[in-house]
N, C-alpha and C positions, 0 to 999 in steps of 0.2 A: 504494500500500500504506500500511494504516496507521503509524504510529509510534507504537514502545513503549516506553515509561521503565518496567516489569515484564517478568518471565517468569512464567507458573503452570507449575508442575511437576507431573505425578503420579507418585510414588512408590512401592515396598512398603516394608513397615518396614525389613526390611536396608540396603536401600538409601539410608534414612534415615540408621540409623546407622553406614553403613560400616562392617557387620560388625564394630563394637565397641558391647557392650553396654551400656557404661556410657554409651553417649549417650544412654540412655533412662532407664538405675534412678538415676543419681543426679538429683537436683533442679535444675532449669535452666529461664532463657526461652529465647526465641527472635528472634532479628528481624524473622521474618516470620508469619502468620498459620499453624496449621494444621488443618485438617478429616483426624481418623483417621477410618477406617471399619473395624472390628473383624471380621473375618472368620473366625476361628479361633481358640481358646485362650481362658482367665481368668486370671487374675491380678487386681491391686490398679491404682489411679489417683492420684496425687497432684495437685489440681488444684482450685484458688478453695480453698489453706486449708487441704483435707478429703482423705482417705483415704475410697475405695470400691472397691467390687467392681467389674468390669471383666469383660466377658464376650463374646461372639458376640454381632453385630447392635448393636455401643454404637456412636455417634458423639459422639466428644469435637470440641468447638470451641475451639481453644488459641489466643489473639489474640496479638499480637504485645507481650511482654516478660511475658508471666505463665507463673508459677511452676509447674512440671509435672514430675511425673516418672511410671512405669509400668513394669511387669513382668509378661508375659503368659507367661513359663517359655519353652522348647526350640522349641515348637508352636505358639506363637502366629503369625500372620498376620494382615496389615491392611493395609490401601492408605490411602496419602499423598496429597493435594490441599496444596502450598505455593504458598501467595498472600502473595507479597510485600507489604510496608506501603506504606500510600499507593495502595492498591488503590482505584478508583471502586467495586466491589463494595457492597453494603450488607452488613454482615456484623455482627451480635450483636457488642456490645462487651465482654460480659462472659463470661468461662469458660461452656461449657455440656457438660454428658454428658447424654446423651439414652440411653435404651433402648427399642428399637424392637421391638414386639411383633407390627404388623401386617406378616403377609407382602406384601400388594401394596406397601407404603411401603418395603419393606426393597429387592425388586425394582426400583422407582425409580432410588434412590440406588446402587446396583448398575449399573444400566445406564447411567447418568451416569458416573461414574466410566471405565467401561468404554469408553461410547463416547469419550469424553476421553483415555483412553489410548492407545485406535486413530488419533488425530486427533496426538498427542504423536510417534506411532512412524511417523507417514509425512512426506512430506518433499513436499507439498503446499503450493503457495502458501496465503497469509495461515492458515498454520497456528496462528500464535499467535492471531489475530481469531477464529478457531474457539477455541481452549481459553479465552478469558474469557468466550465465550458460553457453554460447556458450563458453566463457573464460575459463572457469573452462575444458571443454572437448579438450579447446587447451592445455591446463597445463599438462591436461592427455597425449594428442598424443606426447608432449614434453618430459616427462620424461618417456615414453614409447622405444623413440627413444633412449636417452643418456643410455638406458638400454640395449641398442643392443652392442653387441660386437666389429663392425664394426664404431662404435661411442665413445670406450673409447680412453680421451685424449693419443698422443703420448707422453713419461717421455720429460718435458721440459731440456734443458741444463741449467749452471750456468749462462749463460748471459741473455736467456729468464728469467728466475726464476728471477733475478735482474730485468730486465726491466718490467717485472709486478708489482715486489713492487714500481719499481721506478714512475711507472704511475698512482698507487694508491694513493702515496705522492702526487703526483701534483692534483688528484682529492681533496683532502683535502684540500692542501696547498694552490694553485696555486695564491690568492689573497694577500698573506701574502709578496709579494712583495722582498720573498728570492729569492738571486739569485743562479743557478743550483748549484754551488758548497757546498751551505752548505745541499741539498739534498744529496749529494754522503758523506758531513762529517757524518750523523744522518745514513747513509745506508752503513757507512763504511768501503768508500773505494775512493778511492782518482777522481776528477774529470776525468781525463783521461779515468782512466778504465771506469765508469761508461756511458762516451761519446760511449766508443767502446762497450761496451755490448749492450748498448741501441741500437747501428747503426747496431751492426750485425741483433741482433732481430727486428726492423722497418723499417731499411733501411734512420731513420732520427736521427739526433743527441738527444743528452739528451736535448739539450740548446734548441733544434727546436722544440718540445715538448709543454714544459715549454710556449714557446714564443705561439706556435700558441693557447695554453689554456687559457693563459691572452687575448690575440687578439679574440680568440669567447666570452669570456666575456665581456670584451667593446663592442665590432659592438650588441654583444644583449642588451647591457645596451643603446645604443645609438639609435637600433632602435624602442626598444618595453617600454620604459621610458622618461618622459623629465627630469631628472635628470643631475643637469648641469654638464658638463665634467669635471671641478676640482672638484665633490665629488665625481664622477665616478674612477677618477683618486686615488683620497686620498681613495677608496673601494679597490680597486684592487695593494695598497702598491707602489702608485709613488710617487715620493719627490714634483712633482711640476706638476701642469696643462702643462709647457711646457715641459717637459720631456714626459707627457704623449701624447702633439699632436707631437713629433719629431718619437715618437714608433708606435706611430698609423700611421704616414707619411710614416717609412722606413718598415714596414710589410704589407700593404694594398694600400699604392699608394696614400692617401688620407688624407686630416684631416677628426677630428671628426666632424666638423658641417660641412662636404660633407657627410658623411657616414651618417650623422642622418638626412640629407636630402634626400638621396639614397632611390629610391623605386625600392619593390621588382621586380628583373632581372635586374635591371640597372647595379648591379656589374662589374666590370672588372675585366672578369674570370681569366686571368691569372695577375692579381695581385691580386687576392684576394683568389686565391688557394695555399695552400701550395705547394713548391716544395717539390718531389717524390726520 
């Protein structure tokens, strides 16, 4: 049998986010690669930067440490491909949303996925050597697609172009406990502009950003660690434990030992969704 330093998973959204929704609306990477497949429902994409429309039949391509977030409302449905980093995969290195118009190509990637999750749920020798081969034939129908015409990126403006680097810093940065302005000193260009680049291209400030990527790193340091809150706090560049339960109080509604008592769906959706 072969040996494997990965697992590829396939997912549906909930099970992404362990029925807490803020693991998708606020702003966060990831550490491993992932392929959505959009099934059901519209909403918005946060993703390379930009705010888009998001609908049935998208396939976002989310690499491993870039900036995303997404809200498909009540309804929405979509299935998960997680490919870990350091994958042999060839896989697009940069963010992509694709929207797929032809039925035979939707049906494809449909049936990949699918048989990949039959091959997941049996208990079948070299079951893992079968799901990087169904992976591998996804990677294929993926840069199959970004080779179509009808799929090369639109030229970004100067304001998208900034808020991409500017969302790449905070994927780096975001623990380092800077606050937004010396992002826009190193990205050179003065706080203001960069608030207004940012908002045209997201629809959210630079600051609101920033903030909701420290806030999904705490609620995940709180719910998936027992790591006590003042080293949580002193990880993610706060001066003090109460600094850090008055941030966690005015962005979530909560302290941290509610939050780390919080089981999954208990959230309080509208305070724990970023506003729009």
């Amino acid at each position: 049998m072969t040996e494997h330093t990965f697992d590829i998973k396939i997912l549906t959204l909930p099970q992404l986010t362990a029925g807490q929704d803020w693991k998708l609306h606020l702003a966060h990477d990831r550490p491993h690669h992932l392929l959505i497949w959009i099934t059901r429902g519209q909403g918005r994409v946060l993703l390379d930067g930009q705010r888009r429309g998001l609908g049935v039949h998208n396939a976002l391509l989310i690499p491993s440490g870039a900036l995303f977030a997404f809200d498909l409302g009540r309804q929405g449905m979509g299935q998960v491909v997680v490919i870990p980093q350091g994958t042999p995969l060839r896989l697009p290195e940069i963010p992509r949303h694709l929207r797929i118009r032809d039925v035979h190509v939707q049906t494809e990637l449909n049936g990949l996925i699918e048989a990949a999750q039959r091959e997941q749920n049996s208990q079948r020798p070299l079951r893992q050597d079968a799901l990087e081969a169904h992976a591998a034939l996804m990677s294929v129908w993926l840069r199959r697609q970004i080779m179509q015409e009808e799929h090369v990126p639109v030229r970004r403006n100067a304001a998208a172009r900034l808020s991409a680097r500017y969302c790449a810093m905070i994927s780096a940065r975001y623990a380092s406990g800077a606050p937004m302005a010396d992002y826009a000193a190193d990205l050179g260009v003065t706080p203001t502009h960069l608030t207004r680049a940012v908002k045209a291209a997201t629809g959210k400030t630079a600051a609101d950003l920033l903030t909701e990527r420290v806030v999904y790193a705490a609620r995940s340091l709180l719910s998936e660690t027992k790591q006590p809150a003042q080293d949580i706090a002193r990880h993610l560049g706060f001066g003090s434990a109460a600094y850090f339960t008055r941030f966690m109080q005015q962005h979530t509604g909560h302290a941290p030992s509610k939050l780390r008592a919080e089981k999954p769906g208990q959230e309080n959706n509208r305070q724990s969704r970023p506003s729009s």
